[in-house]
Phi, psi and omega in degrees: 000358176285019192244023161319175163256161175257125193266186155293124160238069168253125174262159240218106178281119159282155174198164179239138198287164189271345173311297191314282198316299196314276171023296183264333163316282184315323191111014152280207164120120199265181214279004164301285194324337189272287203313336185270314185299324178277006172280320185274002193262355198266319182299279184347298158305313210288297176337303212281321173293315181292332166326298186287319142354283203299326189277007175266321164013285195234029150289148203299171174232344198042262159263026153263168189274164178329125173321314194291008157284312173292305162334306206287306156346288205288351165288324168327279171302346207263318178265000163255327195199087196265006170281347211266301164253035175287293163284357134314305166280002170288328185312118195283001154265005172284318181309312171301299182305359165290230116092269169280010212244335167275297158013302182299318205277358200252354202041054199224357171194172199237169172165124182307318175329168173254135162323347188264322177299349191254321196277340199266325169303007161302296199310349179278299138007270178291320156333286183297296167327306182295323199301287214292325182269341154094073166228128177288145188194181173204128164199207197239158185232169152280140165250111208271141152026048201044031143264120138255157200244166176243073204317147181074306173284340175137196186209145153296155166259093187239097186282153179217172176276003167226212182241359180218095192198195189221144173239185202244126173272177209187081186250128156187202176317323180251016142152234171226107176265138178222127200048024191084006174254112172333124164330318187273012184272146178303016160240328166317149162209094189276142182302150188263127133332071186270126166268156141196175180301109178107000192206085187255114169263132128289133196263120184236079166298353246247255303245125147318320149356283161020279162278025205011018162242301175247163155288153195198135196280151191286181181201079177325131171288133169308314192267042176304340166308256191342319180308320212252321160306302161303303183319292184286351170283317152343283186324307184299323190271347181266024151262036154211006168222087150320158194241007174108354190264338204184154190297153195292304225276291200306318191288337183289324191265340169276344161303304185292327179312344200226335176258129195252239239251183202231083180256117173289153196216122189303162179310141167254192189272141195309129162092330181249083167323149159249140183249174117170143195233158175257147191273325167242046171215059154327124199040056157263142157217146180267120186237164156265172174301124183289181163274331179211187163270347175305253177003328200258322162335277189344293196278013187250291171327259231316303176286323161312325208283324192290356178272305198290315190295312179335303178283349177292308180290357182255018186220332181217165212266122154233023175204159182278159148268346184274351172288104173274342174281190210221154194234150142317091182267133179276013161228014163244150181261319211247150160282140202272128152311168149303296183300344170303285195319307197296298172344288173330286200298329179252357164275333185279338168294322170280357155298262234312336205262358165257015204262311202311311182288358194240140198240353166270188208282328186263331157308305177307299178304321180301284140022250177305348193261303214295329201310327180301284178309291196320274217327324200287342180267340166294298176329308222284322189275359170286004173229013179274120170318153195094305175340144140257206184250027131305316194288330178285338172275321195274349177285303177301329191287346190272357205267356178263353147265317169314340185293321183287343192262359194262005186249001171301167153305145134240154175315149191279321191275299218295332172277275162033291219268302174335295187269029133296342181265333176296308188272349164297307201287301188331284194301320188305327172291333173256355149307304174264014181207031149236128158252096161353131164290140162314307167310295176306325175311294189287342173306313210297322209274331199289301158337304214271316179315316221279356222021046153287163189291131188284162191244099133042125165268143210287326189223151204259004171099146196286163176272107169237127186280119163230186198254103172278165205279328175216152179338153177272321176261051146323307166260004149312288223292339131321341179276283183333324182300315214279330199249339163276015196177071144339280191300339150276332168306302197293344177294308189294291191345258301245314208212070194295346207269310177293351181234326167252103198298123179124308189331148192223165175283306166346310181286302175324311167310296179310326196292290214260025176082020189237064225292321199311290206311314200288312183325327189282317182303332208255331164327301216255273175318012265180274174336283142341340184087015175287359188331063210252180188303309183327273173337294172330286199318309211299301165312310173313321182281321197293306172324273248292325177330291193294347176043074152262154169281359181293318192283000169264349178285328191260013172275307202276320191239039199297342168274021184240341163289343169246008162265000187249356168300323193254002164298291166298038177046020164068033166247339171308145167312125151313289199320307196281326171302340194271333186310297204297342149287336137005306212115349191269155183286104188271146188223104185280000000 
């Protein structure tokens, strides 16, 4: 590494214009505001590679050359052509390979691979970076699961004799050769373009990278056609639905400014999207194959706002890192840190707020489901240890736009089918990651022999986090069937399970108004000894429907109906344990 260049380690203060800070506080932030957050994102990279540099020193290199070669390369390029490798570190899997690559060399993350193949994606780097500056060079690349890659530009097919091993780029007069094989040869795979007007992703299945977290061997995408259809009907619809932070056109043109790639992901199951973005991967967003293009608009919002706050957080501080408890997120099955939680909340403020424009019936539902879940979830964290009081301003200013969208109108079934999702998910969540005090249970089961009135219990239960058996919007997504697919929803009933994974004729009952039925179902199950949180859950909901009062008692507290069910050996009436936490005087 002595022959690294030495950089300016002067330090150099990022600031945000104060329009921009309000800006991203509300949960906007127009194509000023993106372009100054990728400028500190820029720092923000130079920093984590130099880091990661200074921390390789005397890490092995192998079957490669000294890292300071690869420096000296990208210096090369930098200087025939530094908008060209301005951008490529900006490219947001370079970021990952920083990112993790330092991690590795710091013993702070894992990984099969040999340290040399991940500190050795420099050479790649600089590889791309001389391509992009039009410089003649020769140097060595990692060869990954037979690949080797190029970032932003593609990947070669280079079998080799291991599984790890390295091949030679090669620039000159007669092109560029990777392993002696032509860029324009039938092994090459080069990245896809989805264009449309105002807006160009790279679709990057290629990049190790990728997947923002670990390296993962590429996988060219099959459909690119379908990516570049869907995109561009996408495209169309966010230049025409503002989210109340800002105009359809403007929120559409800081998207395109900030998101660079696309990671295809295979078709999930209808209604349950896959998603996700990185804190060190600016303008990344990972997606599966939508269902539409609406769905891919949504999930497009949705990963931009979390690119924005990630770079918002490399610049200002809004959580202790050190606050270990764990929170409710209404769009996670699992419990949440604070920052997972703060991350939840300003990305769904920007669902709700492209949901808030689309006006049919399954919009209307989106609508009224995020609009609910945020706010409920802005309460919740707003009073949470940790914030500091940034993180505490930008938490009142989003619960001060959102307040006015919770009194719009909705459609009457579509608000229904909302809070049927609420009190689904709500509950269910506390079934299943609250454990009852054991002690209180038998005061409750002792109460219940004696046929005294049971006594309110103190606590809402320790928090254990667990792995549940099905989806927690199981029966979301069955509402989504019933009101974007009439005709398929009627299709699905008879055998709901083959097409929603988890799904029971129960759910359906509930789904389609029919409480007796679901009562019956949940009952029977109960009954078998099949109780799992769902059923409860199920029963509660199916009560409050039928309006009895055991179902808002067994919505609010179902890990305490089912832990005092089974206290009493599984002989008690459900219904009358949900009566008698209630409150009502039950008469055994």
């Amino acid at each position: 590494m002595s022959r690294t260049p030495q950089t300016d380690r002067r330090p150099r203060r990022h600031s945000l214009p104060p329009r921009s800070f309000d800006e991203l506080l509300a949960g906007g932030g127009g194509p000023a505001t993106v372009d100054a957050l990728r400028a500190s994102e820029r720092s923000w990279r130079l920093l984590v590679v130099r880091a990661l540099l200074d921390s390789a020193v005397a890490a092995p290199t192998g079957p490669l050359p000294p890292l300071g070669d690869g420096w000296l390369l990208l210096s090369r390029a930098r200087a025939a052509d530094e908008g060209a490798v301005e951008r490529l570190l900006l490219y947001p899997p370079v970021g990952v390979w920083a990112a993790h690559t330092l991690r590795r060399l710091r013993g702070t993350a894992e990984d099969d691979a040999p340290l040399w193949a991940d500190t050795g994606h420099l050479h790649a780097i600089a590889a791309c970076a001389a391509i992009r500056a039009g410089l003649e060079f020769r140097t060595t690349v990692p060869v990954r699961h037979g690949w080797a890659v190029l970032p932003s530009l593609g990947a070669m097919r280079v079998p080799g004799p291991a599984e790890w091993c390295v091949a030679e780029v090669v620039a000159g007069a007669e092109g560029v050769r990777i392993g002696g094989r032509p860029l324009a040869g039938p092994d090459w795979h080069g990245l896809t373009e989805l264009r449309t007007a105002g807006c160009t992703l790279l679709l990057d299945g290629i990049d190790p990278y990728r997947s923002l977290r670990r390296p993962t061997a590429p996988e060219p995408p099959d459909h690119a056609a379908a990516w570049q259809e869907l995109f561009g009907a996408a495209w169309e619809i966010l230049r025409g639905s503002g989210s109340g932070s800002g105009s359809g056109t403007e929120e559409a043109d800081a998207l395109a400014g900030g998101l660079v790639t696309l990671v295809p992901r295979p078709r999930a199951e209808r209604f349950r999207p896959h998603s996700a973005s990185s804190g060190d991967a600016f303008g990344a967003a990972l997606a599966s194959m939508p269902d539409d293009a609406e769905q891919l608009a949504s999930t497009l919002v949705h990963e931009f706002q979390h690119n924005k706050l990630s770079a918002f957080m490399h610049l200002f501080t809004l959580y202790d890192d050190r606050s270990a408890g764990l929170h409710y997120a209404p769009w996670r099955d699992d419990p949440r840190p604070l920052g997972g939680l703060l991350q939840g909340v300003y990305a769904f403020f920007g669902v709700t707020g492209f949901w808030r424009r689309r006006t049919h019936a399954l919009g209307q539902f989106e609508f009224a489901l995020w609009r609910a879940q945020t706010a409920y979830a802005l309460r919740a964290i707003a009073s949470a240890e940790g914030l500091t009081e940034l993180g505490r301003r930008l938490v009142g200013e989003l619960s001060r736009r959102l307040e006015p969208w919770l009194d719009e109108p909705v459609d009457a079934r579509a608000r229904s089918a909302a809070e049927l999702a609420v009190a689904d998910h709500r509950a269910t969540w506390r079934a299943h990651h609250l454990r009852p005090d054991p002690r209180e249970v038998g005061a409750l089961a002792a109460a219940w022999a004696d046929g005294d009135p049971l006594p309110s219990p103190t606590t809402e239960g320790t928090l254990t986090p667990g792995s549940p058996a099905r989806g927690f919007d199981t029966r979301a997504v069955l509402l989504r069937w019933s009101l974007a697919d009439p005709a398929g929803f009627e299709a699905l009933r008879d055998d709901p399970g083959g097409t929603v994974s988890g799904a029971r004729p129960e759910d359906i009952a509930l789904v389609t108004g029919d409480p007796a039925g679901a009562l019956s179902a949940c009952l029977a199950r109960i009954g078998r000894g099949d109780g799992d949180p769902e059923t409860w859950v199920g029963l509660g909901l199916a009560a409050r429907a039928a309006g009895d009062p055991a179902g808002d008692a067994l919505l609010a507290r179902p890990q305490w109906a089912m832990a005092l069910h089974t206290e009493l050996g599984g002989r008690a009436d459900p219904l009358r344990l949900g009566r008698a936490l209630a409150g009502v005087d039950v008469t055994r």
